[in-house]
DRENDOVEX-34880 format. One line per field, with one value per residue (C-alpha): x, y, z. Coordinates in nm, 4 decimals. Example, Ala and Ser with C-alpha at 12.3 -4.5 7.8 and 13.67 -1.06 7.14 Angstrom:
<badrens>
xx	(1.2300/1.3670)
yy	(-0.4500/-0.1060)
zz	(0.7800/0.7140)
</badrens>
This chain:
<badrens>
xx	(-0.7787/-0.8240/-0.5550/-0.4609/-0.3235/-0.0534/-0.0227/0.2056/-0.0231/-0.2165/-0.3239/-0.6912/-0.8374/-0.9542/-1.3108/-1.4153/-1.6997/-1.8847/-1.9000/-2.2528/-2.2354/-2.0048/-2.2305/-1.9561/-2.1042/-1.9584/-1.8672/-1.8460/-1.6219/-1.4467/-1.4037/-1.3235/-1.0566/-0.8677/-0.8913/-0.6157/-0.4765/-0.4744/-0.1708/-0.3674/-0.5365/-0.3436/0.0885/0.2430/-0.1134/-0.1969/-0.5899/-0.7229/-1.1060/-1.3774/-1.7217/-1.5587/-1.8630/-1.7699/-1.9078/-2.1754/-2.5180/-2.4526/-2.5221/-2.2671/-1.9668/-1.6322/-1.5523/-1.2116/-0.9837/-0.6456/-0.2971/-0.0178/0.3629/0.3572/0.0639/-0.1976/-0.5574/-0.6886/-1.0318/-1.0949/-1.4346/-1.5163/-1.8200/-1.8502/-2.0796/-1.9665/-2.1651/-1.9989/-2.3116/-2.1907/-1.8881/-1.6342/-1.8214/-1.9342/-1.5498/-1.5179/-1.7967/-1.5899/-1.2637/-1.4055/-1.5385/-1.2184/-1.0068/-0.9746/-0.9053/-0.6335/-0.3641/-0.5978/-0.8959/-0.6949/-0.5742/-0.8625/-1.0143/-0.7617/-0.8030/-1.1633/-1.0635/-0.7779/-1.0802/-1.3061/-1.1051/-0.9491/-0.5644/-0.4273/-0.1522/-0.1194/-0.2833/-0.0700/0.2958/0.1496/0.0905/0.4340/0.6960/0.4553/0.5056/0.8433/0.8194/0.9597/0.6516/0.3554/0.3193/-0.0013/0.1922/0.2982/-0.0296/-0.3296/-0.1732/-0.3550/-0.6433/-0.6038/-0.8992/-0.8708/-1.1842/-1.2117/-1.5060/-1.5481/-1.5471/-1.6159/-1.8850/-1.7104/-1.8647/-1.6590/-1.3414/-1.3902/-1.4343/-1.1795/-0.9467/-1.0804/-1.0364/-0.6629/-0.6032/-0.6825/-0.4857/-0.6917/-0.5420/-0.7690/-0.6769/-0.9048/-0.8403/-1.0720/-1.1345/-1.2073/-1.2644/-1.1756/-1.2783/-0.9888/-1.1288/-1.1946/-0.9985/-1.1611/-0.8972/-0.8729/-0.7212/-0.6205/-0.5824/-0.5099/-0.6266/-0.6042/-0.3558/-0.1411/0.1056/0.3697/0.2801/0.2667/0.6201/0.4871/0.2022/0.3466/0.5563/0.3320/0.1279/0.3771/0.4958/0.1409/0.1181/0.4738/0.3311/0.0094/0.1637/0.4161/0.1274/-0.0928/0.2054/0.1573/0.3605/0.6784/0.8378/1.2036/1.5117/1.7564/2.1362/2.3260/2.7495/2.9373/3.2940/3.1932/3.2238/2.8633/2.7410/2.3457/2.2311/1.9232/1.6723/1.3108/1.2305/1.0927/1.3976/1.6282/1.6349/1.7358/2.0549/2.1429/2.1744/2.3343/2.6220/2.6871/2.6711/2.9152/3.1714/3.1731/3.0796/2.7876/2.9193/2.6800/2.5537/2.4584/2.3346/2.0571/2.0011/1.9301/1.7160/1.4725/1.4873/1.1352/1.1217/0.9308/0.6383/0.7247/1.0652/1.3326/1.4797/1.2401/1.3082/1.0741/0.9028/0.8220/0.6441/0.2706/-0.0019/-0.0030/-0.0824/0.3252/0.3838/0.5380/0.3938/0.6071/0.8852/0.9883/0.8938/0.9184/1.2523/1.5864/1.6179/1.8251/2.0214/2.2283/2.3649/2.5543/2.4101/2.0415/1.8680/1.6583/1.3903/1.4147/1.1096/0.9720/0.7443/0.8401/0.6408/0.7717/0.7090/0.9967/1.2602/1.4143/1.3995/1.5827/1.8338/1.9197/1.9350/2.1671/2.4048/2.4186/2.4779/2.7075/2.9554/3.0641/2.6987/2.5503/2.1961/2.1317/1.7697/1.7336)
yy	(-1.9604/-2.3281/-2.3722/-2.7449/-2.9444/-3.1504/-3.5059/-3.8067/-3.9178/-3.6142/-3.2760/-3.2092/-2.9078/-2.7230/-2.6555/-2.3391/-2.1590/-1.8210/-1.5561/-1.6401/-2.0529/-2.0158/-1.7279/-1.4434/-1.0953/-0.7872/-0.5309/-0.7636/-1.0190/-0.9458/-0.5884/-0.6323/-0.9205/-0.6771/-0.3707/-0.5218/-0.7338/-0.4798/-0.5585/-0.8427/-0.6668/-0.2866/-0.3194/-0.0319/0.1092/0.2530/0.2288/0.5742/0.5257/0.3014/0.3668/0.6950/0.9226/1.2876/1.4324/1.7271/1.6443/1.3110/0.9420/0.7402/0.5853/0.4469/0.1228/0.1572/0.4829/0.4873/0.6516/0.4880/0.5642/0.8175/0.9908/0.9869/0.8712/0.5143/0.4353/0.0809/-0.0514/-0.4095/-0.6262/-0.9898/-1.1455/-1.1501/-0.8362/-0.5996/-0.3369/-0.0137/-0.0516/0.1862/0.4818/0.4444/0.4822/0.7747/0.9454/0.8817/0.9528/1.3426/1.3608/1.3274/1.4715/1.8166/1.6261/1.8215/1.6504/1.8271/1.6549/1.2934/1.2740/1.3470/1.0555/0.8399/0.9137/0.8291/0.5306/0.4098/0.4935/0.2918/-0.0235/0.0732/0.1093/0.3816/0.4869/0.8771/0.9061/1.2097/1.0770/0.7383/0.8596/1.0631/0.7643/0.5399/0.8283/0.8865/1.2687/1.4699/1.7311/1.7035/1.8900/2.0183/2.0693/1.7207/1.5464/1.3539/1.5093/1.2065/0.9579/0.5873/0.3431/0.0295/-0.2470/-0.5605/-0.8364/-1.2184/-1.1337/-0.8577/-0.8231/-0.7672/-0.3923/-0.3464/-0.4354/-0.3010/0.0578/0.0275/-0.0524/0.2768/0.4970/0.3708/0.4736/0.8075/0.8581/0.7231/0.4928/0.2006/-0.1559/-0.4450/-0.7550/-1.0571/-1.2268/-1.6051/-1.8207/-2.2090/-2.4862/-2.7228/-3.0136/-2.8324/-2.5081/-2.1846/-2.0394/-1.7140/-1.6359/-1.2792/-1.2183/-0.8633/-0.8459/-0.4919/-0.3898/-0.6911/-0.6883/-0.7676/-0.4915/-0.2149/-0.0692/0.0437/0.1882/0.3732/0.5221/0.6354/0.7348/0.9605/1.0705/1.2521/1.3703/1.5906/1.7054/1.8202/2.0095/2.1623/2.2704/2.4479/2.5661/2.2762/2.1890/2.3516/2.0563/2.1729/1.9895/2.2254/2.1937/2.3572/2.4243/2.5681/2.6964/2.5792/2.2219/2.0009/1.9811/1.9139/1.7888/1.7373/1.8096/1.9250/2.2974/2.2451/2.1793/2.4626/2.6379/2.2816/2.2490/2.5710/2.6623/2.2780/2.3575/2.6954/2.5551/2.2766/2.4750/2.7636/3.0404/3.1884/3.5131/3.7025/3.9191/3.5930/3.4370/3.7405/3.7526/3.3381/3.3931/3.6603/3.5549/3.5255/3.5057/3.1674/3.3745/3.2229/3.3105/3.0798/2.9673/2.9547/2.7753/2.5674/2.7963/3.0354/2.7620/2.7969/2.5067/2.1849/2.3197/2.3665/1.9785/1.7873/2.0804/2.4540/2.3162/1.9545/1.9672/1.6096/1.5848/1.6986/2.0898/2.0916/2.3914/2.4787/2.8986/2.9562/2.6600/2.7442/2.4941/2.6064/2.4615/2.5382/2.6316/2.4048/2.6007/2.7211/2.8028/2.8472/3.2405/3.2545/3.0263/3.2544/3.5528/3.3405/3.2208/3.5828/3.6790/3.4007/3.4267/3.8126/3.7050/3.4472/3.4849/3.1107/2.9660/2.8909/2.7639/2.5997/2.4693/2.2288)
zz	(-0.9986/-0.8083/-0.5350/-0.4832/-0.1642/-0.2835/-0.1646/-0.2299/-0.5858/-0.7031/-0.6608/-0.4533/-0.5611/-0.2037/-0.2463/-0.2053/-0.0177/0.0291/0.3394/0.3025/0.4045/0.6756/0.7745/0.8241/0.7772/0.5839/0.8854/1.1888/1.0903/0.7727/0.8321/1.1712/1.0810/0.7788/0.9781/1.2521/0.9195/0.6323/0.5256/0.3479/0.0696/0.1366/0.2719/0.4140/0.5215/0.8462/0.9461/1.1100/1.1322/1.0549/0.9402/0.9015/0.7917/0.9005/0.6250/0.5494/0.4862/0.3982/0.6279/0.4038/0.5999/0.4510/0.5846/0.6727/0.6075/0.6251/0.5445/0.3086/0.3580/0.1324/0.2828/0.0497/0.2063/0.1327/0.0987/0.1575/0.0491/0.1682/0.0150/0.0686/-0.2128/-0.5915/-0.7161/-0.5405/-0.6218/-0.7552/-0.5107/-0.7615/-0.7743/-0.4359/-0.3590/-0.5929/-0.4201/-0.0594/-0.2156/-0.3358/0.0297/0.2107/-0.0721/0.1476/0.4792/0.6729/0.9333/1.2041/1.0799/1.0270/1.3338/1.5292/1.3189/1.4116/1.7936/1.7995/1.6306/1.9049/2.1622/1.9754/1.9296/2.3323/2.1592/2.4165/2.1325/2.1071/1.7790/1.6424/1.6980/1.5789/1.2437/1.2288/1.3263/1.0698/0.7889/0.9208/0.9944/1.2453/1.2460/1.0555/0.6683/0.5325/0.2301/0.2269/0.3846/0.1703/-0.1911/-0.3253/-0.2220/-0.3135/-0.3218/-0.1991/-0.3648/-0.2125/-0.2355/-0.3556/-0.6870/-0.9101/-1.1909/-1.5531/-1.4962/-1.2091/-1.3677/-1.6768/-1.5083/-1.2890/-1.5943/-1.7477/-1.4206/-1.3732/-1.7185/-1.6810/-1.3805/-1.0497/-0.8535/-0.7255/-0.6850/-0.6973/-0.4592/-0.4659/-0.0940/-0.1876/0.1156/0.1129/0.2900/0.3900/0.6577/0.9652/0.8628/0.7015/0.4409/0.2438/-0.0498/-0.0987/-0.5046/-0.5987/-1.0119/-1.0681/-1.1406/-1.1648/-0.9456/-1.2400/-1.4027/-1.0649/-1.0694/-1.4460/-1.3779/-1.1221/-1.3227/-1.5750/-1.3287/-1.1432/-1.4878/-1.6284/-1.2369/-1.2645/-1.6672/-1.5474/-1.2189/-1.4203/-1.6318/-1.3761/-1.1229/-0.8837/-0.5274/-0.4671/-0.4554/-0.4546/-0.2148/-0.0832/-0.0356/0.2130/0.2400/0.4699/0.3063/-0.0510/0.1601/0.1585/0.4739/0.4006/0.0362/-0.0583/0.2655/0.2335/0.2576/0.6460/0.7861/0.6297/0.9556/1.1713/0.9332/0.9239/1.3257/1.2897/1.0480/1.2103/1.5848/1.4260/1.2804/1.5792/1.3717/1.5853/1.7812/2.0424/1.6881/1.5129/1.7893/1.8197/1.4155/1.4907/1.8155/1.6699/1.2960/1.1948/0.7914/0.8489/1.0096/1.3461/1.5999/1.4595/1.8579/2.1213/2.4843/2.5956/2.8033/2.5787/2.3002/2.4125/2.4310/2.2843/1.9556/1.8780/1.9599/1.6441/1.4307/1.4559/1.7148/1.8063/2.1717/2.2280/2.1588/2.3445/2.2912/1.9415/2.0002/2.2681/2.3670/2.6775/2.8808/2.7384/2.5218/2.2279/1.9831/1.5880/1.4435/1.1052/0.9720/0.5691/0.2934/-0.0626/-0.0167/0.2637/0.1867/-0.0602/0.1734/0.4805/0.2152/0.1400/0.5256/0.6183/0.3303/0.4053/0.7598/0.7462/0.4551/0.5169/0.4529/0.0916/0.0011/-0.3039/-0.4688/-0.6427)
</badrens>
């Protein structure tokens, strides 16, 4: 679509140009330029690596890999002329690649990446206060890969089997990079045609939709919420199985209902495979760090004038068994799922 600048009598279509003419090359200046701006072509996206290519027994390289707000991955592949090759299945091939990628493996991307680009950020709670998170979640990490396409144009091949992938429930966008000429001034226009923007919050939907039918098919993701209530009163509604042992020391420390016996179930409870209170002391190595305990915080628990860190650490095996413990322990406490 022709963009115009409006004057006084008419409209002046801006002419347009190529990558090629004003001699701006794929991976030093256009991938260099979104990687710091991807919020052109991908929002809410945080970039982890470039030219990431840790793969076995294979040489290819993603352009640019990142993380979205929900945490799904996002391959971004970049081409600058109006072919755009084989550039979807390319993307397929790097989205089955890094399909398996754990939170280990991400954020050691993501450091070499800060090195790379000399950003002295700590990589690890960079990627937790962009998702949000307290401590990091395999259960909740890469669930999904998104593809991000973006070139000059794209060939009617291209589209068409993008169109056909999105139907059957991939998720890859299209967004066309057309640069303009405007006197002295180099513009770009970001487009994104698939899907159409108008159309997203629907897809979405749908998309989301046939995701819940076909895990409730084959046993997918716990992916239950949790209520807690202390004397049939709410206290807690509707938290994520990781933090059941946070709120319940919380609403027991609150309402004064942990005696020297309680206190000692609490301390040396270990249903979620790891001791539910630890000091500081006794949590070993860096390894624990936003992962089983929330070391970088303030100590979230406090018995006679000793502070105390509450292990995150569930799986859907144990919640039911903690639930059980704590309701046999404390009369006043009840845990509902949901």
């Amino acid at each position: 679509m022709a963009i115009y600048e409006l004057t006084n009598e008419t409209l002046l279509p801006v002419p347009t140009t190529s990558f090629e003419v004003e001699k701006l090359r794929e991976r030093q200046d256009i991938q260099r330029l979104l990687r710091v701006n991807i919020e052109a072509i991908s929002p809410d996206t945080l970039v982890i690596a470039e030219e990431y290519g840790h793969f076995v027994d294979s040489n290819r390289r993603i352009d640019l890999l990142g993380i979205d707000k929900n945490a799904n991955l996002v391959v971004i592949e970049l081409k600058r002329d109006d072919v755009g090759g084989h550039m979807e299945l390319q993307a397929i091939r790097y989205a089955a690649m890094v399909a398996n990628l754990t939170w280990e493996q991400a954020v050691s991307a993501y450091k070499e990446f800060l090195g790379n680009t000399d950003q002295d950020n700590d990589a690890e709670s960079t990627m937790l206060d962009f998702l949000g998170w307290d401590t990091s979640s395999d259960d909740d990490f890469a669930q999904d890969v998104r593809i991000v396409l973006a070139a000059r144009n794209f060939s009617k091949e291209i589209t068409t089997s993008v169109l056909w992938l999105n139907e059957h429930d991939l998720d890859i966008t299209c967004v066309r990079l057309n640069p303009l000429r405007l006197d002295d001034r180099l513009l770009l226009n970001v487009e994104q045609i698939i899907p159409l923007p108008e159309a997203l919050d629907y897809q979405i939907e749908v998309r989301h939709k046939k995701r819940e039918e076909r895990a409730a098919r084959s046993g997918g993701k716990d992916r239950s919420r949790l209520n807690l209530y202390v004397n049939s009163q709410p206290y807690q509604l509707d938290f994520k199985k990781s933090d059941i042992g946070f709120h319940t020391v919380q609403s027991l420390a609150e309402h004064n209902l942990i005696d020297e016996k309680g206190f000692q179930f609490l301390r040396n409870n270990k249903t979620c495979s790891f001791q539910l209170l630890k000091k500081r002391d006794e949590i070993k190595g860096t390894e624990d760090k936003y992962k089983k305990y929330r070391t970088q915080l303030e100590p979230e628990f406090s018995y006679q004038n000793e502070g105390y860190y509450i292990a995150r650490n569930w799986g859907i095996s144990n919640i039911q068994k903690f639930i059980d413990e704590v309701e046999n322990q404390f009369s006043e406490i009840t845990i509902t799922i949901s």
